[in-house]
N, C-alpha and C positions, 0 to 999 in steps of 0.2 A: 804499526803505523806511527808515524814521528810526529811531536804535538805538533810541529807545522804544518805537517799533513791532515791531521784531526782539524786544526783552525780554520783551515781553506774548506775541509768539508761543514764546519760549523757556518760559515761565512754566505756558501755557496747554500744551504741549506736554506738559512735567515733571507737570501735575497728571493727565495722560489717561494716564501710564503712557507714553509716548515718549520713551524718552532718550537714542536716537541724533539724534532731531529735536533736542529741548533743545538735548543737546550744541552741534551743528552752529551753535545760533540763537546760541548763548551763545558762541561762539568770532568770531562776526560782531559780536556789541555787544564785546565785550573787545579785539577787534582796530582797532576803530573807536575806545573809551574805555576804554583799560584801566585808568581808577579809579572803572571803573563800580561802587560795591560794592556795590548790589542782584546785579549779574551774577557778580560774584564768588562771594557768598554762595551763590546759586543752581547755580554751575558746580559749589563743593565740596559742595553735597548733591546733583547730580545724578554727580559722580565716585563719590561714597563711597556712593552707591544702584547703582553699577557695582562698585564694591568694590574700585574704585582710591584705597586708601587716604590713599595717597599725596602724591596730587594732589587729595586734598580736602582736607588739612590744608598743601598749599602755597595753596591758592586762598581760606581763611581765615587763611591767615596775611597773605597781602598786601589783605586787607579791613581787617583789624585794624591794619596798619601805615599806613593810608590814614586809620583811624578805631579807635582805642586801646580807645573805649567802646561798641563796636557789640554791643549785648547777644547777637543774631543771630548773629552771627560764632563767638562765645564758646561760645553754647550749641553752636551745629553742631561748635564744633571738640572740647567737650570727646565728644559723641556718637562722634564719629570714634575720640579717643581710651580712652574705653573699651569700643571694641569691637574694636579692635588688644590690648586688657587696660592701657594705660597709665593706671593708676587713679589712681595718687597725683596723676598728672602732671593729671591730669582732672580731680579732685572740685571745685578751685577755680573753673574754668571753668565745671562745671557750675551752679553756684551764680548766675550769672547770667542763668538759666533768670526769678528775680524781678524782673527789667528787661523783660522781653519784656511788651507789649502783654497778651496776652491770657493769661500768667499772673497780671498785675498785676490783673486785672480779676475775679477770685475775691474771697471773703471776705476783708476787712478783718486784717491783724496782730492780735493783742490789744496791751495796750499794757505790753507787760513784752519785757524787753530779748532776743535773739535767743541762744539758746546753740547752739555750735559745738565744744565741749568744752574749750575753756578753764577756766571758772570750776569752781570745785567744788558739785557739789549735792548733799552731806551734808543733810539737813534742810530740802531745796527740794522746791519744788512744781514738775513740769515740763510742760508742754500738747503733748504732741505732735500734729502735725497730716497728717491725710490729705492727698493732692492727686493730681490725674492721674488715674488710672483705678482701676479696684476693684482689679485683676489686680497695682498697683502697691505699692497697702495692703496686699494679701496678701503681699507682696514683702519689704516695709523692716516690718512690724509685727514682725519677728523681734528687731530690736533695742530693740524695751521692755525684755525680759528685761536685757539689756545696762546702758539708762538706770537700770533699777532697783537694779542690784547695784550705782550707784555714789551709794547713799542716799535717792534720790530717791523722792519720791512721784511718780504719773505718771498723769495724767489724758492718756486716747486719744480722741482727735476722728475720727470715719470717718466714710465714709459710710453713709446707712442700714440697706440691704438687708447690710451685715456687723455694725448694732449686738447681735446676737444671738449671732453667732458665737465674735466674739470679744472678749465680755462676761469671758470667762474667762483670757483669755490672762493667762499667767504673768510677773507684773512691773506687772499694771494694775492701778488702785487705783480707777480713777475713767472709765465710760467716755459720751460723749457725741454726740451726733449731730450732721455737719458740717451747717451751714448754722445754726445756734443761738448765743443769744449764749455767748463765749470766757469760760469759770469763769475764778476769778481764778488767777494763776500767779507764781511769780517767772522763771522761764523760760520759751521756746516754742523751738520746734525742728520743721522739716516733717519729716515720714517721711525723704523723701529727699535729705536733708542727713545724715543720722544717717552715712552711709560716710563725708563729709571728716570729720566730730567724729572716728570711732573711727579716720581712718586708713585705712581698709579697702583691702585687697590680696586679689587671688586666692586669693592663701592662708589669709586671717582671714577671711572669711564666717562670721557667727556662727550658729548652728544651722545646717547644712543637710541635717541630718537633721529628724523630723516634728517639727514645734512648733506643730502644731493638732492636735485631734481633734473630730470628730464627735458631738454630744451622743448619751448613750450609749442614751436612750429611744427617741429617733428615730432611730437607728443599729438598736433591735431592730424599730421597728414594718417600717423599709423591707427589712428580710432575711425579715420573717415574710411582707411583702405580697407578695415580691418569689419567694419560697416556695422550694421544695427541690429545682427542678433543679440537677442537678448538669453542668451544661454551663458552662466558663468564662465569668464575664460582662465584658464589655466595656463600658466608659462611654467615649461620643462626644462630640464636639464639634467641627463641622466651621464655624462660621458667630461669628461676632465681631457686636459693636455694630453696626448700622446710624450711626450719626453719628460713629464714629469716622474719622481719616484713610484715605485708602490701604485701607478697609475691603475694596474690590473685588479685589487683590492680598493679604491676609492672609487672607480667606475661602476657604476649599475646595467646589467644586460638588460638591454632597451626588450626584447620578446619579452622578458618577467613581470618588465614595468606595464607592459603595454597589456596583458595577461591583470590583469588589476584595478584599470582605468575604469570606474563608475561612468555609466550612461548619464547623459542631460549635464553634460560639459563643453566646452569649447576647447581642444586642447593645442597650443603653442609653441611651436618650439622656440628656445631663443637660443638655439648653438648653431655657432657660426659654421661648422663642418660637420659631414657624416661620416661614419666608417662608413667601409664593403658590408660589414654584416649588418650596422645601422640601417642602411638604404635597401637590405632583403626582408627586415623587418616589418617594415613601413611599406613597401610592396605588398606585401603578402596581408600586411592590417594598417591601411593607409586612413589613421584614426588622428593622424598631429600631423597640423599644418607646418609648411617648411620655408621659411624666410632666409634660410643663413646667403644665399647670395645679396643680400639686401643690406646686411648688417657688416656697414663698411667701418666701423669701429662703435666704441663702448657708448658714444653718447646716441647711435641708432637703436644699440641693443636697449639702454636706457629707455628710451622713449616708447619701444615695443613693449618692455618691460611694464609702463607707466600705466598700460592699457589694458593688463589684466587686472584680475581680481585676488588670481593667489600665485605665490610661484612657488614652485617646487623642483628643488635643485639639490646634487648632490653638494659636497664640500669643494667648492669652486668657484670663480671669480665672478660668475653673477647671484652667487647666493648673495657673495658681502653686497653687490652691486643691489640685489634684492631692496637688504635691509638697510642698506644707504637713503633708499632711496624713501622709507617707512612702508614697502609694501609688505601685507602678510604674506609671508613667507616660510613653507616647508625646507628645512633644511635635512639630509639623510646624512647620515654618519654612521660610521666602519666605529666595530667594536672599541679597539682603540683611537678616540678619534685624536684630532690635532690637538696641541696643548689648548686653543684659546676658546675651546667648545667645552670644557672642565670634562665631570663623568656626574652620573646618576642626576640627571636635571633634564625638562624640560625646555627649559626657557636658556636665555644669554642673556649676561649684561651688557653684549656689545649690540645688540638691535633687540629693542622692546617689543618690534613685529614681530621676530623671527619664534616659531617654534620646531626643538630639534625631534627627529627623532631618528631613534638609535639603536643600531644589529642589537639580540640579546646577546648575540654569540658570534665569533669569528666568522663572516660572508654569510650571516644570515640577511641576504636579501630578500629574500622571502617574506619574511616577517617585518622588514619595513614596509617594503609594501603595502602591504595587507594595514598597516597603520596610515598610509596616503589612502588607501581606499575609503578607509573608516573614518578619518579625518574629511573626504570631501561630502562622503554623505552628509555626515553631521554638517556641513557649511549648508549644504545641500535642505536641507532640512529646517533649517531657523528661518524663522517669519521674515 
């Protein structure tokens, strides 16, 4: 077999969730070309999805010393390094996330020069810009408050389903819908560049306490609709984007979850859609109430949200949405999780509600679980 042919079966391997195979494939093309740096690149996210940190930032670093400019390489290694916590060492790496192909291929720049926090913007106009996923906006939008206290006007670019939400956020002067043309600006800035501008360390996360709320009408209709048992309510969220990556592995199988749920709860859904096998679940143990026709964007979902007591959500745009908002909040996470959940912890610096918990082992959903169970008793439980 020809090491292009080993590559594609290493490739093909890595995308179906097999990374002892990967591995193996990827150690036959490297051994055969070790300046293979498609294989390289590929070895260090197939190491650092094993959680051999290690050895994913040796097998980007000998990509990048092969090819200085490998946008690929860069992005992977800063991912590695902020999720070891090496921020500072990161944010610049990260920043080449706008070389990648299919970054590039988003909405147009506007044509006003790039701030990073250099210049001063006393009396500037700045565009900040969404990108990546909603869960991401709800993320980095904390740092408006931040652009604004250093003079600046600040018109907010997101995407749709949150222009309502956070129409209000503190520090926005101007807010607009992505995919529209870019109002004029003397700056731009994405969301998530805002951590290199400020610097951002483990320790300076700017709010991570709530800096969202729930509109407060819609917050009263869903506790009136939602009425006056007094049984704790739980808002779920076991299921992510269908078009996202690695979707199959971030999703939790709703029978397991539901397989798990403690009695003397109230339990909530707050996703906007069901699978086919979702809605055979929920048939067959019709134990979570179903709102998603209800929830016509994020500042609904907010307000539903506003009305529990704990939520419980995989890695997904109402976890941030959760701990935006200071709800306590179960967060589940995949062995390897996303760079901004670090590893072996508990807690986050980016929401002070939020507690994680986390697979011991590759698609050990089981044993999350079994940690949501134990975790509501115990709530369950306190005076």
């Amino acid at each position: 077999m020809s090491s292009a042919d080993t590559f594609s079966e290493a490739l093909a391997s890595y995308q179906s969730g097999r990374l002892d195979q990967a591995r193996a494939a990827l150690q036959g093309v490297l051994g055969a070309q070790p300046r293979h740096v498609p294989a390289l690149i590929l070895a260090g996210v197939v190491a650092g999805q094993r959680r051999d940190l290690d050895a994913a930032l040796q097998a980007f670093d000998r990509a990048l010393a092969l090819e200085p400019d490998n946008a690929s390489a860069h992005f992977n290694k800063a991912n590695i390094l902020l999720l070891r916590g090496s921020w500072l060492e990161a944010w610049p790496h990260f920043e080449w996330r706008w070389r990648i192909p299919e970054m590039m291929s988003r909405s147009a720049a506007p044509a006003a020069p790039l701030w990073l926090g250099s210049a001063p913007l006393a009396g500037k106009t700045i565009l900040l810009r969404s990108e990546q996923g909603l869960g991401d906006t709800l993320q980095f939008c904390r740092y408006v408050k931040s652009v604004a206290a250093l003079g600046a006007r600040v018109i907010l670019e997101v995407q749709r389903p949150l222009l309502s939400l956070l129409a209000d956020l503190q520090g926005v002067s101007q807010i607009v819908a992505e995919g529209n043309l870019p109002p004029h600006c003397d700056y731009f800035c994405p969301l998530m560049s805002l951590p290199l501008a400020f610097g951002t360390t483990i320790e300076s996360i700017p709010q991570a306490r709530a800096y969202l709320a729930g509109d407060s009408s819609k917050v009263a209709e869903w506790c009136a609709r939602l009425g006056p048992d007094q049984r704790p309510k739980v808002g779920l969220v076991w299921r992510g984007t269908a078009t996202r990556a690695n979707e199959g592995g971030r999703s939790l199988p709703l029978e397991m979850l539901l397989a798990h749920l403690p009695q003397g709860f109230r339990y909530i859904s707050l996703q906007k859609q069901l699978s086919a096998d979702d809605a055979r679940a929920l048939e067959a143990n019709p134990l979570i109430e179903i709102y998603g026709d209800e929830l016509h964007d994020f500042s609904d979902t907010a307000a539903l949200c506003e009305c529990t007591d704990v939520v419980v959500s995989i890695d997904t745009s109402v976890a941030h949405l959760s701990g935006a908002l200071g709800k306590s909040t179960l967060i589940l996470l995949q062995h390897s999780p996303a760079w901004r959940w670090l590893l072996d912890r508990d807690d986050t610096p980016w929401y002070l509600s939020a507690t994680l918990l986390r697979q011991s082992a590759i698609d050990d959903w089981g044993g999350v679980c079994e940690q949501v169970a134990r975790n509501l008793r115990a709530r369950m439980a306190r005076p």
